[in-house]
PyMOL CGO cylinders between C-alpha atoms (Angstrom):
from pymol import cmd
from pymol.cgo import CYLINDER

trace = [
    CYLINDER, 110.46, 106.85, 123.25, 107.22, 104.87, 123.77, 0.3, 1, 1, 1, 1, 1, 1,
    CYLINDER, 107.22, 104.87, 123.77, 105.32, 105.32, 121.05, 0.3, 1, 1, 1, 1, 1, 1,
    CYLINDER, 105.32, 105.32, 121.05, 105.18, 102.58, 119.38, 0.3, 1, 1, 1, 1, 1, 1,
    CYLINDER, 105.18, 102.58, 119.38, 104.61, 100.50, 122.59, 0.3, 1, 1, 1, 1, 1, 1,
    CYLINDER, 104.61, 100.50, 122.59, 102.14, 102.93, 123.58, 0.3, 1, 1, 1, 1, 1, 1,
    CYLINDER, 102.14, 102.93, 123.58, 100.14, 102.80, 120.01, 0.3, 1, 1, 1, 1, 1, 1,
    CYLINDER, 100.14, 102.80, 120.01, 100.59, 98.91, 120.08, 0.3, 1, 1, 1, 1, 1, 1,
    CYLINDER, 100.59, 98.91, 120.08, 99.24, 98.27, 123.72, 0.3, 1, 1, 1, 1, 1, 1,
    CYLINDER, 99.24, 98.27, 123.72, 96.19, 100.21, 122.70, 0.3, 1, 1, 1, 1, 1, 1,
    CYLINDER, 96.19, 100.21, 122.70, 95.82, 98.75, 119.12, 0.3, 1, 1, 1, 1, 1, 1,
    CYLINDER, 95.82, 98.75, 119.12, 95.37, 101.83, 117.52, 0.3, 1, 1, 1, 1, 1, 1,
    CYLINDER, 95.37, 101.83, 117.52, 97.20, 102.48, 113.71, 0.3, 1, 1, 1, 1, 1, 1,
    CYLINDER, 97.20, 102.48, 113.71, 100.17, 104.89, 112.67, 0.3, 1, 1, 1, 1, 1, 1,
    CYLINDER, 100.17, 104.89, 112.67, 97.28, 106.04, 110.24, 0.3, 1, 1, 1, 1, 1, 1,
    CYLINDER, 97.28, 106.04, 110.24, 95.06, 106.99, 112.70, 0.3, 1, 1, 1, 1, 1, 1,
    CYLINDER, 95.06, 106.99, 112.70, 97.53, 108.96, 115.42, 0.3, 1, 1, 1, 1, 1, 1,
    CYLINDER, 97.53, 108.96, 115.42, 99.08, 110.72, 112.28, 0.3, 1, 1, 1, 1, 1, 1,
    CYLINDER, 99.08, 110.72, 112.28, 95.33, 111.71, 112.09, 0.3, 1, 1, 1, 1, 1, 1,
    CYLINDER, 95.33, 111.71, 112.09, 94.96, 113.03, 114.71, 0.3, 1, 1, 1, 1, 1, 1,
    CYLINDER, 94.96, 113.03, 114.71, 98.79, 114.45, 115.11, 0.3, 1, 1, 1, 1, 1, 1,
    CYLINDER, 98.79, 114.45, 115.11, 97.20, 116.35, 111.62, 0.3, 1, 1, 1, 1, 1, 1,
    CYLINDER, 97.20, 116.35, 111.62, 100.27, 115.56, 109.80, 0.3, 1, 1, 1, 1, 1, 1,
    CYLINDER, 100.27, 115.56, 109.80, 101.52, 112.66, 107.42, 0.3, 1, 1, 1, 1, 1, 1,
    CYLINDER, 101.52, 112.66, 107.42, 101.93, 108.82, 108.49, 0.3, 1, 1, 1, 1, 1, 1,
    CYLINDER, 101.93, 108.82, 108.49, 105.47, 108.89, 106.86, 0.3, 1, 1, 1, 1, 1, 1,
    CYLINDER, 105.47, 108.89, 106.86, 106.51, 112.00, 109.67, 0.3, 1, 1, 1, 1, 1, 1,
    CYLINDER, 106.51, 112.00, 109.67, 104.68, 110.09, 112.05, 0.3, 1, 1, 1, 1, 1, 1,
    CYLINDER, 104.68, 110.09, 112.05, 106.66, 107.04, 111.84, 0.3, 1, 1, 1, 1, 1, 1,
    CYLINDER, 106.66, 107.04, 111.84, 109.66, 108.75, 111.79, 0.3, 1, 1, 1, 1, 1, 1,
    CYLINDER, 109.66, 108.75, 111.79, 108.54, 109.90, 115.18, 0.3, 1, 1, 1, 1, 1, 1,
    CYLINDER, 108.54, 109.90, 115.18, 108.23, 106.73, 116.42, 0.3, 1, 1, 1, 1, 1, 1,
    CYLINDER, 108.23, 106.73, 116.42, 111.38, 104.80, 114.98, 0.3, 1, 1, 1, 1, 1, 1,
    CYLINDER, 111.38, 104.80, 114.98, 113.01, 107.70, 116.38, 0.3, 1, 1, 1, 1, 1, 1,
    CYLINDER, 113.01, 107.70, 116.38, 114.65, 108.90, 112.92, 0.3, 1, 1, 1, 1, 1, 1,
    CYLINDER, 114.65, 108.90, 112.92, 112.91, 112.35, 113.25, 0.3, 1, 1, 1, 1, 1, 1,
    CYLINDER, 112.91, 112.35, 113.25, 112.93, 114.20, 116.98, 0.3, 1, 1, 1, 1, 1, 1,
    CYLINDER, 112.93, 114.20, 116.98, 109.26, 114.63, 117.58, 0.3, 1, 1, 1, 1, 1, 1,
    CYLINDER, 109.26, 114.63, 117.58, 108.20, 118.21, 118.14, 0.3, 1, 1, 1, 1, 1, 1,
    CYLINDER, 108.20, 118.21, 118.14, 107.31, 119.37, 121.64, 0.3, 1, 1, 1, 1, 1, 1,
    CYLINDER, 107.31, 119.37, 121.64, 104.07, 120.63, 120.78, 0.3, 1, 1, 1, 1, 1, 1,
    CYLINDER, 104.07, 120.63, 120.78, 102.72, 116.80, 120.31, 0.3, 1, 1, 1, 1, 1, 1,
    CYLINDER, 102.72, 116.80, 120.31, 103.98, 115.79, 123.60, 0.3, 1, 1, 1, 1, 1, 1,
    CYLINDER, 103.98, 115.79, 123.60, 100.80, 117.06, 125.26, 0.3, 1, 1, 1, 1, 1, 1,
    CYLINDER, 100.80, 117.06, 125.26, 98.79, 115.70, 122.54, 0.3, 1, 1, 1, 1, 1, 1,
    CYLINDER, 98.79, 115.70, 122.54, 99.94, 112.54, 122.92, 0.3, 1, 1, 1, 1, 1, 1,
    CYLINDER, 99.94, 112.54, 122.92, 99.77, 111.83, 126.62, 0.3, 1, 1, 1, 1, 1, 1,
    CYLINDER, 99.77, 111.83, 126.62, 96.12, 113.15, 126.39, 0.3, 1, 1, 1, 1, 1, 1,
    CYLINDER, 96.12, 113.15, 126.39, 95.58, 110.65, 124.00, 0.3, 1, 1, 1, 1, 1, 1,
    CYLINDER, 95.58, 110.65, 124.00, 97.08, 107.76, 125.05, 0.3, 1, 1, 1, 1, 1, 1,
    CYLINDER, 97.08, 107.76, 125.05, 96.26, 109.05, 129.09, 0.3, 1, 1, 1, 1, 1, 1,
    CYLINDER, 96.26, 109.05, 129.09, 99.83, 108.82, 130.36, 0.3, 1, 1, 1, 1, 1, 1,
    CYLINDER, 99.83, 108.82, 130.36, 102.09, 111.17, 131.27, 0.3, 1, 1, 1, 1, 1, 1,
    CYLINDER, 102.09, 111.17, 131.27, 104.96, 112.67, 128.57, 0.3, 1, 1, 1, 1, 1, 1,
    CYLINDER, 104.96, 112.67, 128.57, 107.47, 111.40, 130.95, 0.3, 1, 1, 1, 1, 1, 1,
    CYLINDER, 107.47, 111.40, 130.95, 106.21, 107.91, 130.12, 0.3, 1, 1, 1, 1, 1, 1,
    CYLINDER, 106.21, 107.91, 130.12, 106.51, 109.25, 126.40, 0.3, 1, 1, 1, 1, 1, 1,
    CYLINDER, 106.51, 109.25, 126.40, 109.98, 110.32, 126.51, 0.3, 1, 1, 1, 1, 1, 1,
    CYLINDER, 109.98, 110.32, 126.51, 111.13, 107.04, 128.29, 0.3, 1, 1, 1, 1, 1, 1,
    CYLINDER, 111.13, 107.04, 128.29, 112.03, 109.04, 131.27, 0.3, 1, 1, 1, 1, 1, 1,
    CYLINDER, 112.03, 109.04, 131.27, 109.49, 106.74, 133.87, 0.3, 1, 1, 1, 1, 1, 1,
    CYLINDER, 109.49, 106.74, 133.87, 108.44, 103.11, 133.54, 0.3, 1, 1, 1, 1, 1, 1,
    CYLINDER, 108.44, 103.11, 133.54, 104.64, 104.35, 134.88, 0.3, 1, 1, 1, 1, 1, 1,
    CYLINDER, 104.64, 104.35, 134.88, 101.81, 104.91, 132.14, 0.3, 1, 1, 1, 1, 1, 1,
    CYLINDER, 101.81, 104.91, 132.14, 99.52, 106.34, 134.46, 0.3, 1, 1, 1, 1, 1, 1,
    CYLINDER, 99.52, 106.34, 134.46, 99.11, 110.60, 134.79, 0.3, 1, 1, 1, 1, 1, 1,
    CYLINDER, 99.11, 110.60, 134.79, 100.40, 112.62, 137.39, 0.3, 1, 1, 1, 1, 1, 1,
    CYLINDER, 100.40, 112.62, 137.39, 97.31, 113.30, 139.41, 0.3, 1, 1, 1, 1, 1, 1,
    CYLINDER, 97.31, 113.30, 139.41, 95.88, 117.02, 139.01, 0.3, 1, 1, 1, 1, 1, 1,
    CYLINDER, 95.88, 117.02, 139.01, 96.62, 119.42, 141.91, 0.3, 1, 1, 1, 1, 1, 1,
]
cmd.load_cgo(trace, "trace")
């Protein structure tokens, strides 16, 4: 996953997306060293966020930006 790349490239805290994930930083980083599967229900959450698309999340494109809206 990208997470950490994505939270690093916008120099932004573990503290402060486990904010606004509302759940601990401990989880969080678990998330992101990729020790814990990260629940579906962030995946939105996240791209919104970091304004990418959860394909770029889950590793599954090398392009940050969003699909465009229909």
């Amino acid at each position: 996953m990208n997470l950490k790349k994505l939270r690093i490239d916008n120099n932004i805290n573990p503290k402060e997306v486990a904010r606004i994930l509302n759940i601990d930083i401990k989880t969080y980083l678990q998330y992101e060293n990729e020790t814990l599967e990260l629940p579906i229900i962030y995946l939105p959450i996240l791209a919104n966020f970091y304004k990418t698309s959860t394909d770029y999340i889950l590793n599954r494109t090398d392009i940050k930006e969003p699909y465009p809206n229909d």
